[in-house]
Residue, then its C-alpha position, 0 to 999 in steps of 0.5 A: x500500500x502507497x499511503x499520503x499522510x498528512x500531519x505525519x509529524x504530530x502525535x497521532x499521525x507519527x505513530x500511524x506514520x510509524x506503524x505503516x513504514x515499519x509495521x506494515x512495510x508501506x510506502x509512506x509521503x507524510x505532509x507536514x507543514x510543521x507548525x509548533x506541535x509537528x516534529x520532525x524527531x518523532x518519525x527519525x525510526x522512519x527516517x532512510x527506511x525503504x519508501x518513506x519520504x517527507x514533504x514540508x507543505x501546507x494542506x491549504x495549498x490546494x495547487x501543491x496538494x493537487x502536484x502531490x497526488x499526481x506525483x506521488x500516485x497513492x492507493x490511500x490518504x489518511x488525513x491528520x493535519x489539524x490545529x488539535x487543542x481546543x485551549x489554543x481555539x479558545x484564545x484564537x480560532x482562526x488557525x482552526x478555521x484554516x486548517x481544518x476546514x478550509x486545508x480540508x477542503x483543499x485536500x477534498x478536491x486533490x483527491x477528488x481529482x486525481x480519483x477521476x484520473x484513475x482507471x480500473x482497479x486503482x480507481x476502486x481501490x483509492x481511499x480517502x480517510x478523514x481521521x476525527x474527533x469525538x468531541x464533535x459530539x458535544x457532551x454527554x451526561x453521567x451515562x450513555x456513549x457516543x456512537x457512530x448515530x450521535x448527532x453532532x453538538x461541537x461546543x468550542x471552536x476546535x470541536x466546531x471546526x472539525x465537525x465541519x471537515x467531517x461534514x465536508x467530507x461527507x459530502x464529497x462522498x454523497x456528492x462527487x463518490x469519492x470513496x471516504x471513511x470518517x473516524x471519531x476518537x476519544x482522548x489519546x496518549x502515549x508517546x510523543x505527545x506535544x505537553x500542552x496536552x494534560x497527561x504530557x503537561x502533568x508528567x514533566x511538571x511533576x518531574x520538575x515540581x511544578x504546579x498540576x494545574x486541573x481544571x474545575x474541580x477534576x471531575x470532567x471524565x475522558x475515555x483514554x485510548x493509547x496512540x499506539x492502539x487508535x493507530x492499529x484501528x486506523x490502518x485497520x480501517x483504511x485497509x478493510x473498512x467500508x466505503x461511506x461509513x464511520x468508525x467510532x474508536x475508544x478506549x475502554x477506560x473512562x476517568x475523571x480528569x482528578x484521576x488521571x493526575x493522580x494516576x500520573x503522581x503516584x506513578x511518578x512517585x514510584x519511579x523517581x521519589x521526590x521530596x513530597x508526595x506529588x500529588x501536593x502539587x494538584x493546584x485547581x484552577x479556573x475551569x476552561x470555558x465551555x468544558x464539556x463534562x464527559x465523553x465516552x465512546x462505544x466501540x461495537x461497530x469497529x469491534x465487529x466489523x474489523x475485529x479490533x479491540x484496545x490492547x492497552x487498559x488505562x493503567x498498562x497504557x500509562x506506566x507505558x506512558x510514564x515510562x517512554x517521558x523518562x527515558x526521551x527527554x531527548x524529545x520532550x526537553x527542547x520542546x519545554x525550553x524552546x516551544x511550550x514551558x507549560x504556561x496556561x492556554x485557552x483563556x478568552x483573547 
């Protein structure tokens, strides 16, 4: 399989990245344009390996993503690039609305040219996979799952943003045919993750005795799902999904916010000591605008259709987690010192 993955340099596209190049022996084009949280590093067990090439460029490009496709000639795309905080949309929207939609929309009409190009079998095997979000479903109350029927309800700009790319694509299937699948995640962790986000946020300022800072109270609840078991779902859904369909992907392992810091500190603890216990750093802050107080997702439609199932429960997934933080400083520390220190976004601008 010859595979286009855009955002191939962030978090979730890097780990797809990887398990395509030396997991499944693709040939791979990662499309980055490496803004702040894309990183070049995350793909170096990639790097010189037979049918892996990067690309530096904007998806909004619309006239270099269409050079692209003619170029590169792929069987899939699998499509990650996204302004993906939703703190970050809080403080200023327009980047999402950039990215998200309208680099959407220019990758659409890439793809929808170069699928009228094909003939014959490459024709009926292309596949264009739009990898989402759950939070496009807006929020649940203190029981129930979102699934691949939940109406949609985005609550922040980044939700609303990516509830539109997955309408756009939608429609370019109903439209134009062009052969889509749309996937909803939950939360994701594990390696390589950029440390706005609050489980990398929460490891490195507990190894340095910062302030954890948790919104509200903690009681928001997320269903945690590792990176390296969402990426396994989403090669499993490019290469045997149907055409048309979404595929809603979870983990299993529904915690509140509070739970997940203290699972962190007492993992932490055991590992590296310090001088206190680190859950005397847990600082509450104002809780974020607009906070959606739960998510969780029902799998049953990809467990049965293709067979997957999370590998990884939350506690397994987070001593991994934990763990990969402490042997690659390599990877986090330049990010602190020179992107990110950890000061506090999604304040109204």
């Amino acid at each position: 399989m010859r595979v286009l993955v855009t955002g191939g340099a962030g978090f979730i596209g890097s780990a797809v990245t990887r398990l395509l190049v030396l997991g499944r022996g693709a040939e791979v084009l990662v499309v980055d344009k490496l803004t702040y949280a894309g990183d070049r590093r995350s793909l170096r067990a990639c790097e010189g390996r037979p049918g892996f090439d990067f690309l530096e460029a904007d998806i909004c490009d619309r006239e270099r993503m269409r050079a692209t496709f003619a170029d590169y000639r792929p069987d899939a795309v699998m499509h990650l690039a996204a302004e993906s905080h939703v703190d970050r949309s809080i403080t200023g929207a327009a980047d999402f609305i950039r990215t998200n939609i309208d680099g959407t929309f220019a990758l659409l009409e890439a793809a929808r040219a170069y699928h009228s190009s094909l003939a014959g079998e490459a024709q009926a095997r292309f596949r264009f996979h739009h990898i989402s979000t759950d939070e496009v479903f807006g929020s649940l109350g203190p029981s129930g799952a979102f699934t691949e029927m939940t109406a949609y309800d985005p609550r922040s700009p980044y939700s609303a943003s990516k509830a539109a790319s997955d309408h756009l694509v939608r429609a370019w299937h109903e439209t134009y045919r062009l052969p889509t699948l749309i996937t909803n995640c939950s939360n994701n962790y594990g390696p390589y993750h950029f440390p706005e986000k609050l489980i990398p946020l929460v490891i490195l300022n507990a190894l340095a005795g910062q302030a954890l800072p948790v919104y509200g109270n903690g009681s928001n609840v997320r269903d945690w799902l590792y990176v390296e078991d969402h990426a396994e779902a989403l090669v499993s859904v490019v290469e045997r999904g149907r055409v048309g369909e979404t595929y809603c992907i979870g983990g299993h392992s529904e915690r509140r916010n509070l739970q997940v810091v203290e699972a962190i500190c007492d993992g932490l603890d055991a590992r590296v000591p310090a001088g206190r216990p680190r859950r005397e750093l847990i600082t509450f802050v104002k809780d974020r605008p607009g906070h959606d107080a739960r998510y969780a997702i029902d799998c049953a439609k990809i467990e049965a259709e293709l067979g997957w199932r999370p590998q990884q429960s939350f506690e397994t997934g987070i001593a991994a987690t934990i763990d990969w933080y402490l042997a690659n400083d390599w990877w986090w520390r330049p990010l602190r010192e020179q992107r990110y220190a950890g000061e506090r976004l999604g304040l109204p601008g």
